[in-house]
SEBABA-997147 format. One record per residue: x, y, z of N, C-alpha, C in turn. Coordinates in steps of 0.001 Angstrom, whole numbers, plus 500000, padded with zeros to 6 digits. Example, Ala and Ser with C-alpha at 12.3 -4.5 7.8 and 13.67 -1.06 7.14 Angstrom:
513190494310507800512300495500507800513200496700507800
512850497750507080513670498940507140512900500030507870
***
This chain:
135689940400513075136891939923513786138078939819512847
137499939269511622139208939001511059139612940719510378
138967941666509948138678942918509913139783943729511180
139678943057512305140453943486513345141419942786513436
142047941688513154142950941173513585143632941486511820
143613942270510953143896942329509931145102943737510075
144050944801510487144409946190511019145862946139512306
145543945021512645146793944710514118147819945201513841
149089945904514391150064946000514537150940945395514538
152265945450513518153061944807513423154377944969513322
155249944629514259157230944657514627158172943576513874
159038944177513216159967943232512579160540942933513891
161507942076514206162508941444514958163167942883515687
163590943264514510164685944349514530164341945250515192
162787946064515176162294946812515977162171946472517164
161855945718517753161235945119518536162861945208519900
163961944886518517165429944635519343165801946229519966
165082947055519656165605948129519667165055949121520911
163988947841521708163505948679522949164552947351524399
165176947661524597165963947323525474166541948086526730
166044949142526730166472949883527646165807949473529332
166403949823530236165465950004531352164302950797531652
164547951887530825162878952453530624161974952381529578
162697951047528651161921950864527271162268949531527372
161373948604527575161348947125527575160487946642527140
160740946200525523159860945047524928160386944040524928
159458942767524579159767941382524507158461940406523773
159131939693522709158046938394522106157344937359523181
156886936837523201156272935900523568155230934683522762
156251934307522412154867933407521187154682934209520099
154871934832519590155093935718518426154085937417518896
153854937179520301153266938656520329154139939826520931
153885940758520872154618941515520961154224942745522497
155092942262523198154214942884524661155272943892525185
155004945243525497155527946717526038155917946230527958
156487945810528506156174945698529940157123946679530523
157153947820530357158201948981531049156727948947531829
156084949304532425155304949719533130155037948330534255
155517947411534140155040945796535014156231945592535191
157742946470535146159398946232535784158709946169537218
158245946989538136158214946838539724156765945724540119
156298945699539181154975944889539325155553942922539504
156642943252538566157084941615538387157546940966539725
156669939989540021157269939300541126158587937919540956
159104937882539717160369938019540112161574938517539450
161325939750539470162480941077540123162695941428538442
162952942821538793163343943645537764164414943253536695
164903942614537560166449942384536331166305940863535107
165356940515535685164904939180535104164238939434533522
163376940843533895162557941521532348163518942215531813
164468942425532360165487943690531497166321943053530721
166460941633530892167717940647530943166911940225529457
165486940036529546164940939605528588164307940879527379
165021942011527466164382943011526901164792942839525458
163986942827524138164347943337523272164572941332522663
164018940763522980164422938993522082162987938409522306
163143937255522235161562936003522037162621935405523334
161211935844524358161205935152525352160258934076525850
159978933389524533158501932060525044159254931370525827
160501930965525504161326929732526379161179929843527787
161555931224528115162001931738529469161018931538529889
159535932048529509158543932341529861157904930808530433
157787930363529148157108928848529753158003927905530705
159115928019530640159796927077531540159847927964533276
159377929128533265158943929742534282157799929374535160
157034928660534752156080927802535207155066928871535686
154412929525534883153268930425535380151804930053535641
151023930477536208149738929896536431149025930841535403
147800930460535767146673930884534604146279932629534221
146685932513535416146422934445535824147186935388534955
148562934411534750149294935104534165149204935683532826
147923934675531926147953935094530678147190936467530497
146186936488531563145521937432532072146022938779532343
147097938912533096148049939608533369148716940275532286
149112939647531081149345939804529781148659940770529204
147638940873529354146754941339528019146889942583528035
147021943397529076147296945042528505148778945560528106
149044944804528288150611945276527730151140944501526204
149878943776525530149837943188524395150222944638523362
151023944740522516151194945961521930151088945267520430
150962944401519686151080943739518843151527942178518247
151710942128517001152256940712516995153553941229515980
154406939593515864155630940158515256155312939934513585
155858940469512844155616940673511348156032939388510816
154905938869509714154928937666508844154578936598510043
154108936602511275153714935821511787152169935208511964
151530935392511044150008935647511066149746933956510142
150884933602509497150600932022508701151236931433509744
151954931186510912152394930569511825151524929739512748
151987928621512630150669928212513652151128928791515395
150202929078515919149843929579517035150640928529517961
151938929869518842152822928711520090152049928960521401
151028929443521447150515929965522928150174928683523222
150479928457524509150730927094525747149411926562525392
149342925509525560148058923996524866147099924268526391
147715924758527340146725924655528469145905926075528256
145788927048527333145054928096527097144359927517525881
144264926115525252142956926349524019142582924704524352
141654924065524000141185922706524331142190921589522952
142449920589523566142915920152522512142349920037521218
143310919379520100142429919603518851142768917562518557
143779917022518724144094915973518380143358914703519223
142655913910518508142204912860519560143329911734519973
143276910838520877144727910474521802144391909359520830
144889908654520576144960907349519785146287906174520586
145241905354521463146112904792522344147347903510521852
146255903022521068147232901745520299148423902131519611
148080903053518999149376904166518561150873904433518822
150155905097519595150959906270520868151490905417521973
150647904635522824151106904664524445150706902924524454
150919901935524806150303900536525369149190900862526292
147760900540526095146852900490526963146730899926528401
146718900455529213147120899299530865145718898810530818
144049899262530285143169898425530495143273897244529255
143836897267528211144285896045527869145094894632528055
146375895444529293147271894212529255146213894132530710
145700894823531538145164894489532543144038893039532172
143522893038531135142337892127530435143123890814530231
144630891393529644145456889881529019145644889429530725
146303889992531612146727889461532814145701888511533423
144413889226533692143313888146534196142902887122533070
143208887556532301142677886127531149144017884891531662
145307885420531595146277884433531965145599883698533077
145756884749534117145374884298535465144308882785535772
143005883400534605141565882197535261142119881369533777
143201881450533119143371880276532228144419879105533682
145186880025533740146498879349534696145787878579535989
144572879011536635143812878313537886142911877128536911
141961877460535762141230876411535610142037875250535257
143257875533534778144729874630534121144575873379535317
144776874238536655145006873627537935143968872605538119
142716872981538255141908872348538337141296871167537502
141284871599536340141221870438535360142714869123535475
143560869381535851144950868439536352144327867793537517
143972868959538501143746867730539549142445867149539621
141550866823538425139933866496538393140633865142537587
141295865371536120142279864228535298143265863419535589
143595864093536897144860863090537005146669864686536193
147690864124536821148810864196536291149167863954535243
149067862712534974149520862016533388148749861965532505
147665862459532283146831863248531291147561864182530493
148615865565531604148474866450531039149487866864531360
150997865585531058152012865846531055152340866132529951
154240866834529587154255867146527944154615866471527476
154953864953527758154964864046526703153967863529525998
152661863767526928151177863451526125151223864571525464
150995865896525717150663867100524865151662867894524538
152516867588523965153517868508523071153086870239523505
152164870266523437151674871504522644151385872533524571
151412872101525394151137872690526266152591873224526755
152359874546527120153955875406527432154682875014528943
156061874807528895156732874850530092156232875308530999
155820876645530652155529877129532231154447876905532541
152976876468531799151921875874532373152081875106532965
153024874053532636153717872724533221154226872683534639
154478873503534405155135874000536241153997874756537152
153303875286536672151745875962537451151067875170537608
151190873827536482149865872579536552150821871790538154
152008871618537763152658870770538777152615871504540354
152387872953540513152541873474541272150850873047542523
149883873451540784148613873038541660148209871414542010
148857870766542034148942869192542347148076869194543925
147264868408543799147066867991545173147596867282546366
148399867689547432149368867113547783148676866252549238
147206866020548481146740864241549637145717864057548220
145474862802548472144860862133547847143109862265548819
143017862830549792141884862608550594140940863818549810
139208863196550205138432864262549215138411865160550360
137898865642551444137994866581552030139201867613552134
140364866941552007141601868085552203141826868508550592
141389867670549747141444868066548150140531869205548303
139094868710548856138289870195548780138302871425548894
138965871252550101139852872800551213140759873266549656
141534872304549265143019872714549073142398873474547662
141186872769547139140883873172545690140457875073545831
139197874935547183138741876255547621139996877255548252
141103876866548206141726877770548350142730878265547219
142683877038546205143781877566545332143008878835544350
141697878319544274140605879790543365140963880862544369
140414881009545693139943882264546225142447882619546279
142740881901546495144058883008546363144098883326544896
143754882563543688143719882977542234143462884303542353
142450884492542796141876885578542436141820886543543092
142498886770544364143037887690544566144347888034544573
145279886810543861146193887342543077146286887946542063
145105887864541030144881888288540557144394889847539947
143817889402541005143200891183541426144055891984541789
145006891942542274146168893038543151147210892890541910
147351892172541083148444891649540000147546892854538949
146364892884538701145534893908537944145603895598538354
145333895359539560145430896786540426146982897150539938
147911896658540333149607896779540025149797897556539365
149540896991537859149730896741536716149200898209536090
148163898713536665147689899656536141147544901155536872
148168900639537827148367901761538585150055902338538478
150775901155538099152018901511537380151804902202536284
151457901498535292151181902636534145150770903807534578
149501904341535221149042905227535778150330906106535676
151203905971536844152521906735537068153284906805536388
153573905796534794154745905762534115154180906846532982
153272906731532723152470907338531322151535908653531958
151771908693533411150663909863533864149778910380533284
149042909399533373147560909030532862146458910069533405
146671910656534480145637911412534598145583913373534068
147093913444533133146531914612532148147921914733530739
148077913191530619149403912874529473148102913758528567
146634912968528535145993913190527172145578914669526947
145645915590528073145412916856528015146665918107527682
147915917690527866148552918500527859149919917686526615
151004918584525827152098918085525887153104917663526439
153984916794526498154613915989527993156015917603527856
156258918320526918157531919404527305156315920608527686
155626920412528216154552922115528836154743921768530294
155066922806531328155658922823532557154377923763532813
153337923147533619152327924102534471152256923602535884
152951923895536719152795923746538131151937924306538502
151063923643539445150134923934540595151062925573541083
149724926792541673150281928395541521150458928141542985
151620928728543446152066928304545043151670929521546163
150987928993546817150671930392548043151878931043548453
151856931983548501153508932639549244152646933844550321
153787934189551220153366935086551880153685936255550988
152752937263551001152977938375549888154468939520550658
154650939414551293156090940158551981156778939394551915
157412937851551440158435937470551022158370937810549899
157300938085548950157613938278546885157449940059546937
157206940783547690157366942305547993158488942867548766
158068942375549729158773943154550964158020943988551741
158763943833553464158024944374553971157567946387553599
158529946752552972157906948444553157157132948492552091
156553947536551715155548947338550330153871946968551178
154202946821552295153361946520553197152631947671553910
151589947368555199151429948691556185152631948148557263
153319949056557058154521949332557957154373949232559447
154761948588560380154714948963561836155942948604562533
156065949394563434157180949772564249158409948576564604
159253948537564249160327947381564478161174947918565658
161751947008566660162366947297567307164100946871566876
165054947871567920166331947603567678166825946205568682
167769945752567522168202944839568285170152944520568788
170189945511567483171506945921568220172061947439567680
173507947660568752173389949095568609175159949193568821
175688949317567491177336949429567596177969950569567322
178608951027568368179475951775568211180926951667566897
181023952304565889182104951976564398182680952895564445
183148954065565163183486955299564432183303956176565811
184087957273566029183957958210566766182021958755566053
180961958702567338179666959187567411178931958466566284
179539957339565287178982956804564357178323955243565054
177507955008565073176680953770565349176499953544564106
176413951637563975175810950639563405174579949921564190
173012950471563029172007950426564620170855948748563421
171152947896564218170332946770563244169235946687564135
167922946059563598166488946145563753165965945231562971
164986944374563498164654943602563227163209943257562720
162952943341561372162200942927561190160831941661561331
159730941647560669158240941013561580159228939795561916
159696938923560506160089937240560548161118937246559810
162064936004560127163512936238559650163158936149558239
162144935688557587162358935506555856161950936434555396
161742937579555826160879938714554867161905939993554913
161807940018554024162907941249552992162521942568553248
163691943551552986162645944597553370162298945709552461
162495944928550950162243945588549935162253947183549322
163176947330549533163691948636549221164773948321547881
164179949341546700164753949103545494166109950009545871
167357949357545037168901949598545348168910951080544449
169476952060545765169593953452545481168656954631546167
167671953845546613166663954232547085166595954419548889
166178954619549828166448955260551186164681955320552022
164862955260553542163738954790553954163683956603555096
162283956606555567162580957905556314162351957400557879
162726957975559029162325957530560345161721959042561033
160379958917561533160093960293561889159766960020563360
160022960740564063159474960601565871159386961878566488
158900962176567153158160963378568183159736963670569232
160400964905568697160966964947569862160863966625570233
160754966932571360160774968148572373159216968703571779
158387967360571331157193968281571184156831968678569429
158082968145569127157606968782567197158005967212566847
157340966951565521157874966150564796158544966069563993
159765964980563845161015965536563042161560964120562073
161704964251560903162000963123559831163453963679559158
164112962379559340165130962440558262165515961118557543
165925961277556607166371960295555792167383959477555781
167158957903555576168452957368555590168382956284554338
169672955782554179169966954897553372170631953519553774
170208952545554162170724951494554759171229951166554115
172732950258555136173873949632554331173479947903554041
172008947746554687171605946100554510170715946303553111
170941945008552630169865945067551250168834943866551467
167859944032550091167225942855549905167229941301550215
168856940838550217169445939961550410169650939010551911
169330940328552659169924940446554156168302940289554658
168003939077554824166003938619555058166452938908556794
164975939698557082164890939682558447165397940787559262
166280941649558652166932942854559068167088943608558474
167669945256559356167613946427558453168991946775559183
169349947666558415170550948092558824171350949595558688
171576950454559761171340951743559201173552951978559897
173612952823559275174604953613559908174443954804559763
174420955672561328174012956994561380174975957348562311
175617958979561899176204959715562907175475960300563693
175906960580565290174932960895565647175788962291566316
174922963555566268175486965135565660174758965480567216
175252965452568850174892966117569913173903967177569325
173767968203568446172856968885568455172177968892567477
171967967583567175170989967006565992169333966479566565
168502966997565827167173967026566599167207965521566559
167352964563565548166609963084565385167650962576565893
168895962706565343170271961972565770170718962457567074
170459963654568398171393963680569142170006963353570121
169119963905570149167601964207570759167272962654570799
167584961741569670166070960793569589167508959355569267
167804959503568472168344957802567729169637957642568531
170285958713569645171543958335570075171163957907571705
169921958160572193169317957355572801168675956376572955
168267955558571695167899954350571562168272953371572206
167711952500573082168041950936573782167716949951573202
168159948749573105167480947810572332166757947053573013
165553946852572031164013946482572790163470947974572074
163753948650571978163136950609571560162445950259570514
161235950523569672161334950320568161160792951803567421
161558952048566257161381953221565113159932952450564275
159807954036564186158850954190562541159255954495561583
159024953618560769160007953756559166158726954074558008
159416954362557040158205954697555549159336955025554222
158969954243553352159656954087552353158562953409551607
159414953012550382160339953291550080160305955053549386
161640955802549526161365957084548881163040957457547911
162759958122547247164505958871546390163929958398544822
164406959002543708164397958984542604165481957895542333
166444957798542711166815956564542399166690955170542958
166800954048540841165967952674541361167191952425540260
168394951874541004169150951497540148168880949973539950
168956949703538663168922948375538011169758947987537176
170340946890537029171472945890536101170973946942534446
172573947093534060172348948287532492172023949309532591
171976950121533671171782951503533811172755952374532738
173864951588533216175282952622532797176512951772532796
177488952193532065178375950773531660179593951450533153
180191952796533025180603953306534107179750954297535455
180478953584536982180096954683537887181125955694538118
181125957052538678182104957734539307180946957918540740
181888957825541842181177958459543367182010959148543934
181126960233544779182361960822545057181272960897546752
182358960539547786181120960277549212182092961353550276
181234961873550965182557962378552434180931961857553330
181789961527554981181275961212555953180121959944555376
178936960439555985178157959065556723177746958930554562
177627960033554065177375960143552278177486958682551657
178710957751552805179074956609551553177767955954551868
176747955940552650175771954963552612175125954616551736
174624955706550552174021954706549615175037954299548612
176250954699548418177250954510547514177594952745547585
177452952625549417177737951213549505176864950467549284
175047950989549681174382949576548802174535949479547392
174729950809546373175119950442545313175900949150544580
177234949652545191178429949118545710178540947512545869
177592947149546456177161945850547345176159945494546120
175168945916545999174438945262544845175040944973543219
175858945657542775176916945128541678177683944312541592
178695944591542956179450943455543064178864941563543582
177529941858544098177227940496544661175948940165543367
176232940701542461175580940537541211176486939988540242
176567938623539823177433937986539050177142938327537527
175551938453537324175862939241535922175887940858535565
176334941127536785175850943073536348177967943220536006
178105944041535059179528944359534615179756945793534756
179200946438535252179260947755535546180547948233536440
181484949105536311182830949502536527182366950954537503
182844950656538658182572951909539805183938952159540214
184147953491540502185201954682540430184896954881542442
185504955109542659185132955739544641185792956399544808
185459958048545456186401958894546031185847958771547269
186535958579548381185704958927549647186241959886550680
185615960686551457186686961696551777186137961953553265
187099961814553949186972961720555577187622962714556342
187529963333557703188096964703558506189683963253558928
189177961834559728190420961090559997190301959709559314
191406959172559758191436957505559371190230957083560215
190155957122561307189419956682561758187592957065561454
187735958099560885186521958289560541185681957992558984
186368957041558800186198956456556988185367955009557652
184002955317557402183250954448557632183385952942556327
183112951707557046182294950720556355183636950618555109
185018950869556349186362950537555086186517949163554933
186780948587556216186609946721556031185907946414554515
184259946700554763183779945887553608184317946551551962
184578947615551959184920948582551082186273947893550281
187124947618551332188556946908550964188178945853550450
187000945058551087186914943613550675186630943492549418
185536944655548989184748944246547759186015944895546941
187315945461546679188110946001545824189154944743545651
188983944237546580190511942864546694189236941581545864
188330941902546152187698940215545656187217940772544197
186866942262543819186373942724542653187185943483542127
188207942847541761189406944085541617188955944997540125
188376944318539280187813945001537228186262945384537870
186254945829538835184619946016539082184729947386539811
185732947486540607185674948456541847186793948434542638
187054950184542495188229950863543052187795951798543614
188693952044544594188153952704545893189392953600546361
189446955065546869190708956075546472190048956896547879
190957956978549111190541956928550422191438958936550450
190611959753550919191229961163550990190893961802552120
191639961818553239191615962398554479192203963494554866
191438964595555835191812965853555480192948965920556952
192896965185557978193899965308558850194759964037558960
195666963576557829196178962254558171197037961828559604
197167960392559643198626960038560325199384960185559591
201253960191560495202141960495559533202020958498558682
201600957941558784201972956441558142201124956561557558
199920957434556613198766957542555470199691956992554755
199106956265553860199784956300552049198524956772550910
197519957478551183196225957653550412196458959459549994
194971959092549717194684961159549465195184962234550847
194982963124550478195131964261551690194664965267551264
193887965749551809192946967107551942191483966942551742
191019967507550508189734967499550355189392966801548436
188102966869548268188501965892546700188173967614545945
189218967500545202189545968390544477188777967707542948
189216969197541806189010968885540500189959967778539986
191252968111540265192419967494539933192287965913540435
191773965687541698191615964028541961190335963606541576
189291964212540909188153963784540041188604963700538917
189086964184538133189956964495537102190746962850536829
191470962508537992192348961175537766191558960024538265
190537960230538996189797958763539724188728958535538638
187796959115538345186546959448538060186281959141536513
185433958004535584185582957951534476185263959061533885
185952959024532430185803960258531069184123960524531368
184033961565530772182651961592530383181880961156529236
180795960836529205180192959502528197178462959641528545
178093959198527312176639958489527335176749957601528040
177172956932528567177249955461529199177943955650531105
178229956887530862178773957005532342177509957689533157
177572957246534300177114958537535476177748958549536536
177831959983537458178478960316538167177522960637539826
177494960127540291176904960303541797177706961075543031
176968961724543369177525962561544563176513962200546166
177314962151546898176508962155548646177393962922549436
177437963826549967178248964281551310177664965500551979
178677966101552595178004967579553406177542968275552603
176775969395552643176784970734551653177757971050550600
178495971416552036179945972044551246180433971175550102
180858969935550211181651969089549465180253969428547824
179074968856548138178408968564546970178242969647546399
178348971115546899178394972157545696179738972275545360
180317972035546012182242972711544838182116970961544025
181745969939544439181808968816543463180539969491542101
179501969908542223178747970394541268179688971183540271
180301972505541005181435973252539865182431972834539124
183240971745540065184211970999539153183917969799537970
183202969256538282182234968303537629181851969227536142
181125970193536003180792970993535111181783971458534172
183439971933534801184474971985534337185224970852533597
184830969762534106185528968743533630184490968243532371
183479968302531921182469968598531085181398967511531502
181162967029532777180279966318532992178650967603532970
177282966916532600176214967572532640175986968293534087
175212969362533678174713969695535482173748969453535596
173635969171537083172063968602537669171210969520537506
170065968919537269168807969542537590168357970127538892
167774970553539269166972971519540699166497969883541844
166130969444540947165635968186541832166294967236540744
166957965519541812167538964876540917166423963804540574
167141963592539101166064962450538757167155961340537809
166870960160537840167631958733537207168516959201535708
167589960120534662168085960791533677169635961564534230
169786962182535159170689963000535364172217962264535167
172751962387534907174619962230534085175217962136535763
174858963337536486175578963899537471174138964095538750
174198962212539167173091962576540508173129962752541577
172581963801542408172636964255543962172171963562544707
172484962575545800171414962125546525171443962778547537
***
């Protein structure tokens, strides 16, 4: 054993600082050294929480996280080493993973409650026999001018137990009752006493644990509030409402099993709806404008194209009460907090949909600082979807997100773009090109290949055949 723990692997600080990425996430823990890029979607709570902690000594975080036992368990394959010169350190792993080593030493440390409990009843059958011996002697026996030496307040307990007749029968009563209440004043004055302590000194695991170690009892949850439902077996949700936004554009919401369950779809990412129509089966893809945030609902905006098999055939007939089949989560992109310091987008038609959960997940993210660029490009005014929220998030996020509106048939009262998005208005909207930038595209055909050529001109990378998170310049 010590043969093996000799051979172990070992990270300076510095190394260790140097996996921070979203697809390279290390982190300390007590001086070990654990790889968890592979446990980012596994973590039940949430990706941005391990990324946040990538690359430092996270025991703090960790233990004041209040994990149960499983968790250390959970640990062990992603153990990649320990950190260097830490091998003379005494060992920080939590006191509830090894048996104690220190014996409790009460006189010490803490006041014993079965001690003062012992002094209390000793007071107690001193303070009743007090009584009794007064009223067997007489009063003036065992006043303090005879005995100096007896205390005030006995004096007042002796005077208290006085017999107040001189008759032997009511003395008798009065004597048999002043013991039996003694002593069960006594008794409940004992019980008190130590059942306070009990609670002040939490006596039933002060001696097992340190009083700064936070181990809460592990809490049942329903596993689709810490997932989500498309993490689940999926079944059919019905619509519950169905809005007309846009010339043939519906806003179609659906309602998930129970209002608290999420519907877990990672941001960037898109769900599919497939249904039987004229006899074939037909799937297309969408990207909802509701997120994680939004418990209990889904939320799609779809045009719907008269000679569209799913959209004119199937979803522009929908009633509410109807319910879809969904399956997700699917798309190469899983955007997470530090991806990229700049966005550029460039959206025409229904395209802005995933631009806006993007969009929506940055800005309602108080620590993500990421700077997004928007071209959006529409046939009218009226056909520039989901502008309300679009405006909102540019007026309330003004260093976060700008938004550059280009319509190919204006009114004469436009004050925006006109025509189509050219090189020249990518060129002026769209950040420089950079390690640190990426550039996203969504729209018709047409638009996303002449955006592919100009993009290339302006010296951004070209996409790959299929897109993937690596790409500079991604297609969704």
């Amino acid at each position: 054993m010590q043969a093996k723990m000799t051979m172990e692997t070992e990270y300076t600080v510095d190394e260790v600082a140097q996996h921070m990425e979203p697809n390279d996430v290390w982190m300390v823990i007590h001086d070990e050294v654990y790889d968890v890029t592979k446990y980012l979607l596994d973590h039940p709570g949430g990706i941005e929480v391990l990324i946040e902690a990538a690359g430092t000594d996270a025991s703090d975080s960790f233990d004041n996280a209040g994990h149960s036992d499983d968790a250390f368990d959970l640990m062990v394959p992603f153990r990649i080493g320990r950190v260097q010169n830490s091998a003379n350190k005494k060992s920080k792993i939590p006191t509830a993973m090894k048996p104690p080593t220190e014996k409790f030493n009460s006189s010490r440390d803490y006041p014993n409650p079965n001690r003062i409990t012992l002094t209390c009843l000793s007071l107690g059958i001193a303070a009743t026999s007090y009584g009794v011996l007064k009223y067997k002697c007489g009063i003036s026996a065992f006043t303090p001018s005879k005995m100096p030496q007896m205390n005030t307040l006995m004096h007042v307990l002796s005077t208290l137990a006085m017999p107040i007749t001189s008759s032997p029968s009511t003395a008798t009563g009065y004597l048999k009752g002043l013991l039996g209440s003694s002593c069960i004043l006594m008794g409940c004055t004992a019980l008190a006493i130590k059942k306070s302590f009990s609670i002040i000194m939490n006596d039933t695991s002060f001696r097992k644990l340190p009083p700064h170690l936070k181990l809460p009892k592990p809490v049942e949850r329903d596993p689709l509030l810490q997932r989500g439902w498309l993490d689940s077996v999926s079944s059919p949700v019905p619509l519950t409402k169905k809005i007309l936004i846009a010339p043939n554009v519906y806003r179609l919401v659906f309602s998930l099993p129970h209002q608290q369950v999420m519907l877990g779809l990672p941001t960037g990412q898109h769900i599919t709806i497939t249904a039987t129509v004229g006899g074939e089966k037909v799937t297309r893809s969408y990207t909802p404008v509701s997120n994680n945030l939004d418990y209990g609902i889904l939320e799609l905006v779809v045009k719907m194209y008269p000679g569209g098999k799913l959209t004119g055939g199937y979803l522009a007939n929908l009633q509410v009460g109807d319910k879809i089949h969904l399956q997700g989560p699917k798309g190469a992109m899983r955007y997470s907090y530090g991806l990229c310091k700049k966005i550029g987008m460039l959206a025409g038609g229904t395209g802005i949909t995933p631009m806006f959960q993007l969009i929506r997940a940055i800005c309602e993210n108080n620590r993500d600082t990421t700077e997004i660029s928007l071209v959006y490009a529409s046939q009218t005014e009226d056909d520039i979807l989901l502008k309300e929220e679009l405006d909102n998030f540019s007026q309330l996020y003004p260093n976060l997100f700008k938004v550059f509106y280009v319509v190919e048939r204006p009114s004469p009262t436009w004050e925006s773009g006109v025509g189509y998005i050219t090189k020249d208005v990518a060129a002026q909207r769209l950040p420089l090109p950079g390690t640190d930038v990426k550039i996203m595209v969504c729209g018709p055909a047409g638009m996303v290949s002449s955006a592919k050529k100009f993009l290339k001109e302006l010296g951004y990378e070209t996409p790959g055949a299929s897109p993937k998170m690596s790409d500079q310049v991604f297609i969704f």
